[in-house]
Every structure is written in structure tokens, then in C-alpha cells.
C-alpha positions in Angstrom: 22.8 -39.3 -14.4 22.4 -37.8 -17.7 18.6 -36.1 -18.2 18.5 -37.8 -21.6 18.4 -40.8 -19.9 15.0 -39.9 -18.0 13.5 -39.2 -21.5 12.7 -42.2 -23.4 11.6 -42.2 -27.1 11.0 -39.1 -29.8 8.1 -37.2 -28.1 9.4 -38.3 -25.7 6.8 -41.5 -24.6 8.6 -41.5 -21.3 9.5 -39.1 -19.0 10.7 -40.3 -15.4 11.5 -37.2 -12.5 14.1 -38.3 -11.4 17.1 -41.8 -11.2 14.4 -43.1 -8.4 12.1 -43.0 -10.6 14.0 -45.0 -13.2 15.6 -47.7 -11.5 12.1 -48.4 -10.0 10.8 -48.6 -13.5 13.4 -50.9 -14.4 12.7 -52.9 -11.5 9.1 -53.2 -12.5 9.5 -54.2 -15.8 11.9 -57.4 -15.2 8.7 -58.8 -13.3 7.1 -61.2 -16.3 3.6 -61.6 -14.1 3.3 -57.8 -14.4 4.6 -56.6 -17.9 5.4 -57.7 -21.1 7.6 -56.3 -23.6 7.7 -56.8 -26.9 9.5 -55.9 -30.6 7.4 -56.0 -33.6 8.9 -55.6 -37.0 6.2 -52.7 -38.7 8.5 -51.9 -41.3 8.1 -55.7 -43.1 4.7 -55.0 -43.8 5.2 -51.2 -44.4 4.5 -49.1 -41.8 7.0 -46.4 -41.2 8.6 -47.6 -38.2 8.9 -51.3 -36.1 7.8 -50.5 -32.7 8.8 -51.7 -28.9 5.8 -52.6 -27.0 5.7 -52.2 -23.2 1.9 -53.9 -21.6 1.0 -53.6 -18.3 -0.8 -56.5 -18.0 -3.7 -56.8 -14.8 -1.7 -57.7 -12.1 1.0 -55.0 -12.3 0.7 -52.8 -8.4 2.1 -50.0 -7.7 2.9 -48.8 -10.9 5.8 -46.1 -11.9 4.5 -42.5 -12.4 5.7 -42.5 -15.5 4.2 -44.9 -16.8 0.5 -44.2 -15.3 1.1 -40.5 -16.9 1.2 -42.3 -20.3 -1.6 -44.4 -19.6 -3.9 -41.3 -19.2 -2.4 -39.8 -22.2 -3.0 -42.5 -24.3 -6.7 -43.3 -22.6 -7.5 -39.8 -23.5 
């Protein structure tokens, strides 16, 4: 597996160790009772950039390192 496909977005928001890592993310976000994902269109009301939204809503267990790293950073 290619290493840019662990990275996810410019900073990158997302990094995953390893292809585990990955294909347990994806399996984690095509469960609707646990996260939501969502597009908004920024740039219609002039932002710089539309956006991709990923929520991990209440119920979500056992959640993906990668994404509890981000939660901390962005908690922070």
C-alpha cells in the first residue's frame, strides 16, 4: 500500500500507522449510528475552501487511533 494513502488531507488531518489501521477506519465510518460525514460547499458563501466533515457522534466505541489523535489535537 502506498504511504500517501495513510496520509489523508494537506497537513495532513489524518495519519493512520499502518493498512490495519485503515481498513478499520473505513470500517468504522460506513456505520451511520457512529459517524456522519458530510460535504459543505464554503466556497458559495466565500470562504477559501468547501470542507468534508467527518463527526463522531456519542455512540462511536472503539474508535481508530487516528482519529482519537485528532480529537486531542483539535480539543487542544
Amino acid at each position: 500500500m502506498s504511504r500517501n494513502l495513510l496520509r489523508w488531507g494537506n497537513n495532513p488531518q489524518l495519519v493512520f500507522e499502518n493498512e490495519h489501521e485503515f481498513y478499520r477506519a473505513l470500517g468504522h465510518l460506513s456505520n451511520p449510528k457512529a459517524y456522519t460525514i458530510s460535504y459543505e460547499f464554503n466556497k458559495r458563501t466565500g470562504s477559501y475552501s468547501d470542507a468534508c466533515r467527518i463527526r463522531i457522534l456519542a455512540s462511536a466505541k472503539n474508535i481508530p487511533q487516528a482519529f482519537e489523535k485528532k480529537k486531542k489535537q483539535i480539543t487542544v
